[in-house]
Structures are given as C-alpha cells and as structure tokens.
N, C-alpha and C positions, 0 to 999 in steps of 0.2 A: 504494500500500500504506500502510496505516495506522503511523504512526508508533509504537514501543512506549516503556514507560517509560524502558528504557535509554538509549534513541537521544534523548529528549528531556531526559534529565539529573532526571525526575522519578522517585522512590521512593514506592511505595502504603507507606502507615505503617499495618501492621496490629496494632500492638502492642497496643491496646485489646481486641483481642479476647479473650487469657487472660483478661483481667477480667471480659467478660463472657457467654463460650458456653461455651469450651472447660472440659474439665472440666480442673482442677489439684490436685495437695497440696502444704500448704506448712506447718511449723511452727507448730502455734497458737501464739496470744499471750496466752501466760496466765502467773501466778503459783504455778503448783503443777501438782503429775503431778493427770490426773482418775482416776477409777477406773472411771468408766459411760464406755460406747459412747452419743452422744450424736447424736439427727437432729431439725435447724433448722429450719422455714420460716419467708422472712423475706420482706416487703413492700417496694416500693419509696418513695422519698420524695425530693422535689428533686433529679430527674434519677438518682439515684444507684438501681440494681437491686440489688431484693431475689436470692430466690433458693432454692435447696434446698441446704441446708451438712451435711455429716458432721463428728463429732470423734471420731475414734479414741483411746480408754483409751491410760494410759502414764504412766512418767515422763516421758516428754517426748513427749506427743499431739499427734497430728496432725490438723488441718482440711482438708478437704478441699470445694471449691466441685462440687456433682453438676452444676447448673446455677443461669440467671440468669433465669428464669420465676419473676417474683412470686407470692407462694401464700401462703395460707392456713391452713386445717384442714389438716392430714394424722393417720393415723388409722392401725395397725398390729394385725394379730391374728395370729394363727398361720400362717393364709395367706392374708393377703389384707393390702395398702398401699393405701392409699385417697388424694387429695391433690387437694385445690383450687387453679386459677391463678387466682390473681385478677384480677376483670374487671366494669365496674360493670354492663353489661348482659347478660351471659349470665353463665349457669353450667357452667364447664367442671371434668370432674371427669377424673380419670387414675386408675386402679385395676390396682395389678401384683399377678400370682398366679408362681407355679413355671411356671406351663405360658405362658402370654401375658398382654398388658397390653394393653388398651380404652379407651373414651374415650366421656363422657357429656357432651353439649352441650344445651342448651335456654335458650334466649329468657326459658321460664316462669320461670325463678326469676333470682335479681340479686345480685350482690355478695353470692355465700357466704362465708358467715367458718366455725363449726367445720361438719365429718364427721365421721362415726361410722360404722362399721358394726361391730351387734349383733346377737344373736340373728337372722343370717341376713340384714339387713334395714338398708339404709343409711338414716342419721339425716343432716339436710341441714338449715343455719341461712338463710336466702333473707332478708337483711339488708334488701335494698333493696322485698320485697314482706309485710314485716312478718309470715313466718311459719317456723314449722318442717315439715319435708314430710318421708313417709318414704317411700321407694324401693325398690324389688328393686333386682338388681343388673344387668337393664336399664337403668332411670330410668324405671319402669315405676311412678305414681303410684298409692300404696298408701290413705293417710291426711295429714292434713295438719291443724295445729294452727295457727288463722288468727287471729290479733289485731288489734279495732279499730284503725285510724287509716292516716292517708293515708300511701301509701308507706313507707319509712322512717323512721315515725313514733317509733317508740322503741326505735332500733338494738338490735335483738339479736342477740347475738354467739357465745356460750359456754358449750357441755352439761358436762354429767358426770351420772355415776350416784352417786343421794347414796339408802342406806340400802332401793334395789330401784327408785327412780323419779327419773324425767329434771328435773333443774333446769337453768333458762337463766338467765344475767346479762343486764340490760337498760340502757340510759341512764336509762330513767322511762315511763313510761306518757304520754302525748304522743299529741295529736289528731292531728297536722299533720305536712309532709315535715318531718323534720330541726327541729323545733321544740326538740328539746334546744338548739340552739348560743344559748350566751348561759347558758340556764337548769340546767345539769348538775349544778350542785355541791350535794349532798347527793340527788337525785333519781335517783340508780341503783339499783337491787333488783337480787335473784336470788328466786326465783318456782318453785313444782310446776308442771312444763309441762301438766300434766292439770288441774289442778284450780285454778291461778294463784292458789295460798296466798302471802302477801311469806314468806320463807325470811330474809331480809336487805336492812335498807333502809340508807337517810342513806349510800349509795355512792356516788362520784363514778366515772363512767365507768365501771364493771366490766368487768373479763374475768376469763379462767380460775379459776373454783370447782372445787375440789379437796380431797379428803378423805383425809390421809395412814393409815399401816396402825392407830394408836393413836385413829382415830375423829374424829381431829379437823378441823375445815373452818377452808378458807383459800379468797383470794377477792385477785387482785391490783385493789387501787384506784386505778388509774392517773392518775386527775384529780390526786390528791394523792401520787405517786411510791409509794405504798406497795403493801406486802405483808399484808393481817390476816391473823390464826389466830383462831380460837375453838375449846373444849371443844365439840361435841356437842351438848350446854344452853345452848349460846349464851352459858354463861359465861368470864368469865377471856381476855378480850381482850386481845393482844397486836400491837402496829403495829410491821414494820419498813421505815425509810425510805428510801428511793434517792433520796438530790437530785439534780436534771436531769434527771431520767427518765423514761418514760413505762410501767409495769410492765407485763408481757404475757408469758403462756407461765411454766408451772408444772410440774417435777417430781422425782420422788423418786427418787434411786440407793440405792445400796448402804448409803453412807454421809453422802452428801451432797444437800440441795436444790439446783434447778437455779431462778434465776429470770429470766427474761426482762426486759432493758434499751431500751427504743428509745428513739431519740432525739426531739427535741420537737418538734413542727412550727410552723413561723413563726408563728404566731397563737397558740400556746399564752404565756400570760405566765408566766416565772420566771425566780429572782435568778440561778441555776445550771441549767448544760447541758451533756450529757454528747454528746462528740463524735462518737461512733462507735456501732454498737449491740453490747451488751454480753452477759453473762454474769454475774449473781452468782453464788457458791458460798458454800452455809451450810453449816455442821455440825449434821446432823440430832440429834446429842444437845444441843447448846446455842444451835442459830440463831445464829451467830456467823456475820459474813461471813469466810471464809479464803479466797479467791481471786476472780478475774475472769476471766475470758473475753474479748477484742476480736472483733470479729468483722467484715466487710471490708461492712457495710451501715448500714441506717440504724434499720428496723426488726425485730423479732423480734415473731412473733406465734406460733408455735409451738413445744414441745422433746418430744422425745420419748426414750426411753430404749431402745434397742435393744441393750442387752447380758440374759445372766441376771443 
C-alpha cells in the first residue's frame, strides 16, 4: 500500500492556491471610501497572475479576486459580459448572459486586447494579425478591417466610440512583426477605423481613448507614464503624470476618474517604479489625484464601472 502524507511526515503546502484560483474578498488597499462598483482585468507579468478583480463601493471597499485567468478587453451592456483571456495564439472569448455563458475559441485571430459588443455585433482587436474583425455572437465572421504589415506590425490595441465612429490607438504604422521595439516614442496615433484619418499623433505607446460626458478626449500615453485630455478641437492640452508606471485602462464614476497603473516591464528604462499595479483616483471636477488603489498584480489593462 502506498504510503500517505501523514505516514511519511510530509505536508502538501496548498497555500498558494487563494492567491491564485480560489475566488476570495479581502479589504482593498486604498486611501479613501470609492463611491463606483469597480470591474478589473489584469494581465500577467514575471510569473506573477493577472486576473478578473471586483471593488465593491464603501467607506471601507472591498476587492475581491473573481479569478486568476489573464485577460484583456472585457466589455459590459445590459445583458451581455463579454471578456478576453489572454493568449498569444488563439482567441478565447467568454460571454455571460442571465440565462448561460459560452465560449469563442479560434486559431484565426491572436493576442486580442479590446471587445466590444455593439449594436448586436461583437467588435474584436486581433493584435497579433494586424486587424479589427466583427462577429455575431457565434464568432461567426461578419466584416473585418485589415491593415498593411507583417503580423503584429503596428500593435493595435484600443476602441471607443468617438462622436458615432470606431477609433483605434496604434504603436505607429510599421511594415514589419513588432518593428515598433526600439522605435515607439512619438510614433503612436489613434486613427477613424473606417476611413484611417490620424485623430492623434506624436503618442508613445497608446491605449484606452476615451471621451468623458463634457466632450472631451483622453488617450492614456503609456510610453511616457501619462494621462492627456484635450477639448474636442484638439485644443487646451493637459498631461497628467504617473512616474513608474505604465498607464492602461480609463474610466469615469460618479464623481471620480479611475486610471489604470501597471507596473514596468524589465526592458522598459526609468528612474522610478511602481511596485504593485495600481489605481489612481482623480477628482473629476479638478483632476487632482485623491487616492490609490493597490491591487494584488502586476498589470491593469482594463476598468470598468459596474454600478448606476
């Protein structure tokens, strides 16, 4: 008979596992009660797992780990949660209704970064095959909007609807796989997906473009730690900075902005580095930062706002 742990004086050390499957809640680590219901996705980086995180409103809010599946875009409507795990060679999507949750796998597309589902019709980033594709809610290929260059050419990442039509942020227009590394800093845009007007150039690395309720467009520059805003007219530019940080994930509560902190990865060079991935909090009447967020990972690439 096989010998058991006991009998051999040996203990299975499962303690890692809360950190990484089990679902748990635990006191967030902040500096202020938040007022918005807050939903994460976060990426993983040097061993350390991303995840799907909740933050429960309150004076004294709570985090909560849903799970530890890297991801992506996630996307929220009335009925319908949409969520990308992130994966360099396929595309796996997870879509929850009231009634059941499904699951969209394919080879075809690569390292999705945002989802959307709009007007009936899922919006899909296919990072790694340089294009945006739209979907039923099959995966049942509808249209697809394909840009010169090999692979990964000019990492595109990050939709919104600016003024009736689809803008995406890019690294730069780039022949070649992954020909940005080296060359990024100033060669980021955001672009009309239809008609690839520049909307916004001289960006380092862009993600999440965003247009808050007074019309105004924000765009996190993560090359350079930063947040911009601009008027509408593209006037009256404002930079807020996050040193050590990598900005990612944009949005608006009640009362407050939410902006996305990730940490830096080993090849990026800078004097300062932020530990953990975080959470700013601004005050939407003065952009003033008033609190932080810690958060039990490395990256943030999504936030979402799940309260009224």
């Amino acid at each position: 008979m096989a010998a058991t742990a006991s009998q051999t004086g040996w203990k299975r050390d499962v303690s890692w596992l809360s950190n990484t499957l089990l679902v748990g809640s635990e006191p967030a680590k902040t500096t202020m009660p938040i007022q918005d219901d807050l939903l994460i996705s976060c990426t993983g980086q040097g061993g350390r797992p991303g995840g799907l995180f909740s933050i429960a409103k309150g004076p004294k809010p709570t985090l909560r780990v849903l799970d530890r599946f890297d991801s992506t875009g996630i996307w929220l409507d009335s009925g319908l949660f949409v969520r990308s795990v992130e994966h360099a060679e396929h595309m796996i999507l997870f879509l929850y209704s009231a009634e059941s949750i499904w699951t969209i796998a394919t080879e075809r597309y690569k390292q999705v970064h945002d989802v959307r589902y709009q007007f009936g019709q899922l919006y899909v980033v296919s990072t790694s095959t340089n294009e945006v594709v739209q979907l039923d809610s099959t995966g049942k290929q509808l249209y697809t909007w394909k840009f010169p260059g090999e692979g990964d050419a000019w990492h595109l990442n990050c939709l919104d609807l600016w003024d009736g039509r689809y803008v995406i942020s890019c690294f730069g227009r780039f022949a070649k796989e992954r020909e940005f590394k080296g060359r990024w800093q100033g060669a980021g845009l955001l672009f009309d997906l239809e008609s690839q007007e520049t909307l916004w150039d001289g960006l380092s690395l862009p993600h999440t473009p965003r247009v808050d309720e007074q019309g105004r467009q924000y765009i996190c520059d993560s090359g350079t730690h930063k947040l911009l805003m601009r008027n509408a007219d593209k006037s009256g530019l404002s930079e807020f900075l996050f040193p050590g940080s990598f900005t990612r994930g944009l949005a608006f509560g009640k009362n407050h902005i939410y902006v996305g902190l990730s940490t830096l990865r080993p090849s990026f060079e800078s004097a300062a580095r932020i530990a953990n991935a975080q959470i700013a909090i601004l005050d939407k009447g003065n952009f003033k930062q008033v609190g932080l967020i810690d958060l039990p990972t490395a990256e943030v690439y999504e936030i979402l706002i799940t309260s009224d």
